[in-house]
N, C-alpha and C positions, 0 to 999 in steps of 0.2 A: 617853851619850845622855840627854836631858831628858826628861821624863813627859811622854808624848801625852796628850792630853785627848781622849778617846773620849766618838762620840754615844751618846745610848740604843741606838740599833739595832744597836748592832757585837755579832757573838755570835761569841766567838771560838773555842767549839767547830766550828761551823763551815765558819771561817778553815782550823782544823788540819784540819778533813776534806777540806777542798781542795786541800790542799798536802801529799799525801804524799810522800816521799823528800827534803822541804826540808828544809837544813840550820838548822844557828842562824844562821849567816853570811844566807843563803838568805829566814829570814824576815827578820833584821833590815832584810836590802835592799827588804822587802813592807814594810813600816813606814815606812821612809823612802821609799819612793815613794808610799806613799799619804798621806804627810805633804804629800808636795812637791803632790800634786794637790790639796790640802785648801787648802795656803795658793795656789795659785793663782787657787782660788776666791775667795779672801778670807774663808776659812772658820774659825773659831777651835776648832771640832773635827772631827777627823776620822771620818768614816761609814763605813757598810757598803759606800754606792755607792764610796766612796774606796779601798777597802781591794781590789772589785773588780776596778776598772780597772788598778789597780797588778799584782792575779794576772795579767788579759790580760797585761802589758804585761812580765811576768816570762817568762811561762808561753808565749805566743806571737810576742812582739816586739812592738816599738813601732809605733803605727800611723803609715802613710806618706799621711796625707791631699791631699799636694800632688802626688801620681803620680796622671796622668788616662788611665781608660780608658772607650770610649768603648760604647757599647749594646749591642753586639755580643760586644764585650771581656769585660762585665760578666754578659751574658747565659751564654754561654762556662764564667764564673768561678761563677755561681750552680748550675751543672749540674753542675760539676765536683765543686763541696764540695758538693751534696745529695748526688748518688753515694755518693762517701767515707761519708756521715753513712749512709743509709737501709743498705747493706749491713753498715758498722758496726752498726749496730742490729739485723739479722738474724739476724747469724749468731753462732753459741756460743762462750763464752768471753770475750767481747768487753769491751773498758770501755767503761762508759755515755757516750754525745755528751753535753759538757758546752757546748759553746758552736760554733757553725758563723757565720762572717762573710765578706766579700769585702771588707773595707775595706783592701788590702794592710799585710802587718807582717813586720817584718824582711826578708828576700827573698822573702815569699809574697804573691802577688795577694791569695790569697783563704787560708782555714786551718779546717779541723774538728780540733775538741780533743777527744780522748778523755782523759777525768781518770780514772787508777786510782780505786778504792775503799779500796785498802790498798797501805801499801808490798808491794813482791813482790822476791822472790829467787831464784826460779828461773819458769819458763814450759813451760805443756805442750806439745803435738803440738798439740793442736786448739786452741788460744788463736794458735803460730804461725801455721797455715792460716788462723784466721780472720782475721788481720792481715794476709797475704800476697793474700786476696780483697778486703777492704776498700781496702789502695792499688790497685787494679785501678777499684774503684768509680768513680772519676773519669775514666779514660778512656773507660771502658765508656760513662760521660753522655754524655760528646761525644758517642761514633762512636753511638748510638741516638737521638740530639735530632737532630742537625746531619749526620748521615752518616760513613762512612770519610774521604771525601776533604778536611772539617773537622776532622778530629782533630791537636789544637794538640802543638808541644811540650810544653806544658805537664806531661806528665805521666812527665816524663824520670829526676824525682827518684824519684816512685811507683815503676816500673819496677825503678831503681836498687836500693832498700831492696827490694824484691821478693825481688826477684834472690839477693840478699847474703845472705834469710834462707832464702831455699830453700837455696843453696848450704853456707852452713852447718847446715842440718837437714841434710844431705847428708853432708858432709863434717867437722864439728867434734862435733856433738850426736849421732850415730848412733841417727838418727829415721828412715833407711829403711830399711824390711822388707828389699829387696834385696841390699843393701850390710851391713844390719846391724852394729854398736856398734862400730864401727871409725875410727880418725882417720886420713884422708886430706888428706895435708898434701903441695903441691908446693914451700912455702918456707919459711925460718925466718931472724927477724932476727938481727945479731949485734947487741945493744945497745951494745957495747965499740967497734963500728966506727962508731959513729953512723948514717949512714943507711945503712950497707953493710948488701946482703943478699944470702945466696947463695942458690943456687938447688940444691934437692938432687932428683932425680927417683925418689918412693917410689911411684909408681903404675905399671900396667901401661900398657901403650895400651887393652889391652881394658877394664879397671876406669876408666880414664880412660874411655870411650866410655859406659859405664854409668853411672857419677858422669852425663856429660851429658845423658842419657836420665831417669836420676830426676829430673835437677832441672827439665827440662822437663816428665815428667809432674805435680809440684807445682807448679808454673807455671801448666800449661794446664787442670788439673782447678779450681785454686780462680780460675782468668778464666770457665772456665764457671759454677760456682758465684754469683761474683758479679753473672752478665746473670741467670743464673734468676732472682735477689734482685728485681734491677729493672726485667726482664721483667714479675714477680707486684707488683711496686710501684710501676708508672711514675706513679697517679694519686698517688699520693705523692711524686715525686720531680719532676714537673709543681709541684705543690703547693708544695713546698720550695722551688725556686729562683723561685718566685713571691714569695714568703714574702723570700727574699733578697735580690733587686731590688728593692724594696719599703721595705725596711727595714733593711738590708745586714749587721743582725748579728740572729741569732735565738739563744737560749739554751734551754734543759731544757725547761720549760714549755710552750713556745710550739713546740719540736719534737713533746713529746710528745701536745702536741694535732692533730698533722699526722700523726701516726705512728695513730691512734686515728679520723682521716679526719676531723678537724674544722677549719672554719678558725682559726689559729695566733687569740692576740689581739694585739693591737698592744702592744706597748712602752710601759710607763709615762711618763706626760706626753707620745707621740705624737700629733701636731699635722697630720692627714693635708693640712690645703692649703699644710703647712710641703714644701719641698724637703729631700731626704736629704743629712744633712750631710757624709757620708763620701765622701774621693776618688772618683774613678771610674780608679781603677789596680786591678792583681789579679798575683796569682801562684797559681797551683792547686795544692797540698802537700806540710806533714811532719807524726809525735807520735813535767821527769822519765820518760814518754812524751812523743815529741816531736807535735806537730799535726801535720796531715794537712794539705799545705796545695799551691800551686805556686809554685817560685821563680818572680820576677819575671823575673830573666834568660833564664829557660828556656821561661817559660809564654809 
């Protein structure tokens, strides 16, 4: 690779705080994407804006500007990721909202990015929980803006990942009280067979019945958890998907002045009798941490 010629602005401390668990391979490909955006500028060094774009575009997928959704759609998609972002922010253990947008990217309409602080290796009880409330956050928007009987698919994937870490708090991690430090396993692959896999039955009916009993009570304790969030926060999360519509991507800053009950400020070189230049498509959630976002297909 040939020497980038970096602007003043680029501080590559940073770069690295932002990227943790990236590989070498990982940054390299941050380089050369913020290379490729620098010369489509027609730029002859690469910036800090450059190096940005290039994290979205690693870190959440590529944006899908030419998917059109329409006021509604968008409106929907803005409630959805304020959700995600404001109980994210609430509750303990959480990583800090590094960026909330609806301009869809990769399969998501719309996408909240939680950026670790530090690589991690392992995760507590209460960091799971607060994870398993936070993707709830986006449906819980809908069904309190728009009602029960508007609540979109969109938040099939949330659900999904829900789901998966109860069950494994449950059953892999022995994180319930109940059940206590126990691996509850009903399958195991044979690697040898390729995708063959048998099926061994190590649980009881009644320990199976229990197994489904915790994992619903983690379920429905951290759904309630996250309405109290935005119950005590709706002028906030009013605020947010205002803030969204508006301006279709909000970053740190600009959250944590809405977090703090102020209005956001507009976006550097914001042009307000300019129209927003971002699709009007959306998908509502995922988060090295994936984002929190909604598949297109599903939302």
């Amino acid at each position: 690779m040939g020497e980038l010629a970096l602007a003043e602005d680029v501080r590559p401390q940073i770069i690295a705080r932002g990227t943790p668990g990236f590989s070498g391979a990982d940054l390299a490909n941050l380089v050369n994407e913020a290379a490729l955006f620098a010369a489509r500028a027609n730029r002859r060094t690469v910036s800090m804006d450059e190096f940005e774009r290039a994290k979205d575009k690693i870190m959440m997928g590529a944006e899908r500007r030419s998917m059109v959704m329409d006021d509604q759609e968008k409106k929907l998609t803005a409630y959805h990721e304020a959700g995600h972002a404001i109980v994210g922010l609430s509750v303990p253990e959480h990583d800090p909202v590094y960026k909330v947008t609806i301009i869809p990217r990769g399969r998501a309409l719309g996408v909240t990015m939680f950026l670790p602080e530090t690589d991690r290796y392992s995760i507590s009880k209460r960091r799971l929980e607060s994870k398993i409330a936070t993707l709830f956050g986006g449906r819980l928007a809908e069904e309190m803006i728009f009602g029960p009987e508007s609540v979109t698919t969109g938040a099939s994937n949330d659900i999904e990942r829900a789901t998966e870490i109860a069950r494994n708090m449950v059953t892999r991690w022995g994180l319930s009280d109940r059940l206590g430090p126990l691996t509850y396993s009903e399958e195991s692959g044979e690697v040898f067979l390729g995708r063959s896999v048998t099926q061994h039955k190590q649980v009881s009916d009644v320990t199976a019945h229990a197994i489904d009993e915790e994992i619903r009570s983690l379920i429905d304790s951290n759904y309630r958890r996250a309405k109290d969030v935005l119950d005590t926060n709706l002028d906030k999360l009013h605020k947010m998907a205002e803030a969204l519509i508006k301006y279709e991507t909000i970053d740190e800053s600009q959250i944590k002045d809405i977090m703090q009950g102020r209005d956001p400020q507009p976006p550097a070189g914001w042009d307000d009798s300019a129209p927003p230049m971002g699709g009007k498509s959306r998908d509502r959630g995922e988060t090295p941490e994936t984002p929190i976002g909604k598949p297109a297909s599903q939302h």
